[in-house]
C-alpha positions, 0 to 999 in steps of 0.5 A, a space after each residue: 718930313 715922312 713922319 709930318 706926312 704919316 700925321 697927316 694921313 692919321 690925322 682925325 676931323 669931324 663936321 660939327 653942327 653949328 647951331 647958330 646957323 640953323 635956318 628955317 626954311 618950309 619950302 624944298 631946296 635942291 640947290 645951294 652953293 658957296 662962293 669962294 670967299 665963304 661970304 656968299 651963299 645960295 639956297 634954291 626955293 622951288 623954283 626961287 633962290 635967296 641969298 645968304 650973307 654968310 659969316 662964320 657959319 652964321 647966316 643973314 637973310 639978305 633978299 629973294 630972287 624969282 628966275 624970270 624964265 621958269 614958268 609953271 604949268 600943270 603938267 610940270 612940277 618946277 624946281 631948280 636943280 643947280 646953282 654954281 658960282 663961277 670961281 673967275 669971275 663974278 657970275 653964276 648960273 641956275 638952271 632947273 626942271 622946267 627951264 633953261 640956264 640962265 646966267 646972273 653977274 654981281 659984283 656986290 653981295 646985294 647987286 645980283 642982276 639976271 643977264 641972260 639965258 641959254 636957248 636950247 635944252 630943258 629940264 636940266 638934271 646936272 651942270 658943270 662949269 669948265 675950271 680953266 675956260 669959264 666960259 664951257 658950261 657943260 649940261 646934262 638934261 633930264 631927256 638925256 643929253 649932254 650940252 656944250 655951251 661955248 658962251 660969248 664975251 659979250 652978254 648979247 649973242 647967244 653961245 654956240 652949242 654941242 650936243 652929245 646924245 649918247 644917253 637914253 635916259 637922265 644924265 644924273 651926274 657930270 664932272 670935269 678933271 682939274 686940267 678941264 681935259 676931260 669930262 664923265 657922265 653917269 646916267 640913269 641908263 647905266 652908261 658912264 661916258 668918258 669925254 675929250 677934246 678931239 684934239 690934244 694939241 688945241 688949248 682952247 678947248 671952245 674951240 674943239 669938238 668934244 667926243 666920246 672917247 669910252 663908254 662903260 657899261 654899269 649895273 646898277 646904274 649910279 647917280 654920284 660920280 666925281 673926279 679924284 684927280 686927272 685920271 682917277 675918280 669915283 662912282 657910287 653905285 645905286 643901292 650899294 655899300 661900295 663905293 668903285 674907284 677907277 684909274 686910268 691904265 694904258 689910255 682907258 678907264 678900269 676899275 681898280 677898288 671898292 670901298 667900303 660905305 655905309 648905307 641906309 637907303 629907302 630911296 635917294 635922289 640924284 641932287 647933291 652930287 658927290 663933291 671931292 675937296 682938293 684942299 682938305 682931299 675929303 669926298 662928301 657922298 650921299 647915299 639915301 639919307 645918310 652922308 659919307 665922309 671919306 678922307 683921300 690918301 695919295 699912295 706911292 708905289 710901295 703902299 699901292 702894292 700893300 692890301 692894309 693901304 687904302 686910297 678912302 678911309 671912313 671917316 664920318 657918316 651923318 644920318 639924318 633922321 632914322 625915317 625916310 628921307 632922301 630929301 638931302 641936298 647940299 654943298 660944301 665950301 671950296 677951302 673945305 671948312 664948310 658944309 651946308 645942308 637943307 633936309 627935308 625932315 627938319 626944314 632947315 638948312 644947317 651948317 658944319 664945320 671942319 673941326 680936327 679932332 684931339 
């Protein structure tokens, strides 16, 4: 069994661009997500999204979409910043520069039907959606709030909301641990907020008030941060080659590591945030025009306390193109098999493939 489990860890793997999945498209994308059943994908037009029949890396353009409530006007340049599928049920919800969430459902591939927006925040930057209880959708805006949506059953009402107004400036990244107990932020004002349920006991997490339970001061501030596991995640730093690790110790988060990236940065932007795969335990992360992949070791106690065992290990780094390019967005498959990218050099979204290497 121990010597199947160190396999495992020196296993090698590689995503491999799939050629026939290269499609055009001009016009810039921010967003794009992946069902669960790897069948169904959606890519951001500017302020429009098209949907993708998906198959085996090879994709089928199957209609257009216009998001009613994004409106244009001259004083704001519209664009959606999130797509997210929701895993339970069969719904989705967009959100952007110049508007408000809104929530579609589909129950067949060709069948997307607009529902309903969610009245309240603008300009949102960041979205996550509650992994237990789908009806939490936490938001980040672009003005510096953090919004809890409670959303009703029924598609009439409109939820309640929470607001936290901790940060000053742009909630650039969100992300919520597997158990939906808690939730990170990291902002443009170098704040990373740490937020709770104001009570353990309650499972029904709609029905708590959520709080701050610890703030971290950062320099520089990071547009990438993401959950490892319950108590553990990761933090990429603006304009630096290490990568920050943080566990939970005694109640509160610490820095623990610093792993080593590669960097080519002239600028970066804060869309395709850093996404850990639990089922490959792989970390996707951008930094300026180059992506790192990183491989995700568990460690006992005894390789904890050995230096040479590392949490991170390099293992691909793809650089798109040797010129400026921070126009990299992108998404990656829940089982892990693909990712998918749209940059801004070559205008087209592309398709890798998890492929284990000899």
């Amino acid at each position: 069994m121990k010597q199947e489990q160190n396999q495992c860890k020196n296993q090698t793997f590689s995503y491999e661009l799939l050629p026939q999945s290269l499609t055009k498209q001009d016009a810039i994308s921010h967003a794009l997500a992946i069902n669960s059943n790897n069948n169904l994908l959606l890519v951001s037009e500017e302020f429009n999204f098209k949907i993708f029949y998906f198959k085996d890396g090879s994709l089928k353009f199957l209609q257009k979409f216009y998001c009613p409530i994004l409106k244009s006007n001259e004083f704001a340049i519209n664009f959606i910043n999130t797509l997210d599928f929701c895993k339970q049920k069969k719904q989705l919800f967009i959100s952007g520069s110049d508007t408000l969430i809104t929530k579609w459902s589909f129950n067949l591939i060709s069948s997307v039907k607009y529902i309903q927006r969610l009245e309240g925040q603008v300009c949102i930057a960041s979205l996550v959606i509650h992994p237990i209880k789908e009806n939490i959708i936490i938001s980040g805006s672009k003005l510096g709030s953090i919004y809890f949506w409670f959303d009703h059953q029924n598609y009439e009402g409109q939820p309640f909301s929470q607001t936290i107004s901790e940060h000053i400036k742009c909630v650039v990244g969100l992300s919520i641990n597997d158990d939906g107990s808690k939730v990170i932020s990291a902002g443009k004002d170098g704040i990373i907020l740490i937020i709770e349920p104001n009570s353990t006991s309650e499972l029904d997490y709609s029905k708590c008030s959520w709080i701050i339970k610890q703030k971290i001061q950062v320099k520089p501030h990071g547009y990438r941060i993401c959950f490892i596991n319950n108590d553990s995640f990761t933090f990429q730093p603006y304009g630096q080659s290490q990568l920050h690790y943080y566990i939970l110790l005694n109640g509160q988060f610490i820095k623990d590591k610093e792993f080593q990236i590669q960097l080519n940065l002239e600028d970066c932007m804060y869309f395709f945030p850093q996404i850990y795969n639990k089922k490959k335990k792989i970390l996707f992360n951008k930094c300026g025009n180059t992506l790192n992949i990183l491989k995700y070791q568990e460690l006992n106690k005894e390789e904890q306390l050995l230096q040479y065992y590392q949490q991170f290990q390099l293992q691909q780094v793809i650089l798109f193109n040797e010129t400026f390019n921070p126009w990299i967005f992108g998404t990656v498959s829940e089982d892990g098999q693909y990712l998918i990218i749209w940059d801004g050099i070559s205008r087209n979204i592309q398709v890798r493939k998890y492929t284990i290497q000899n």
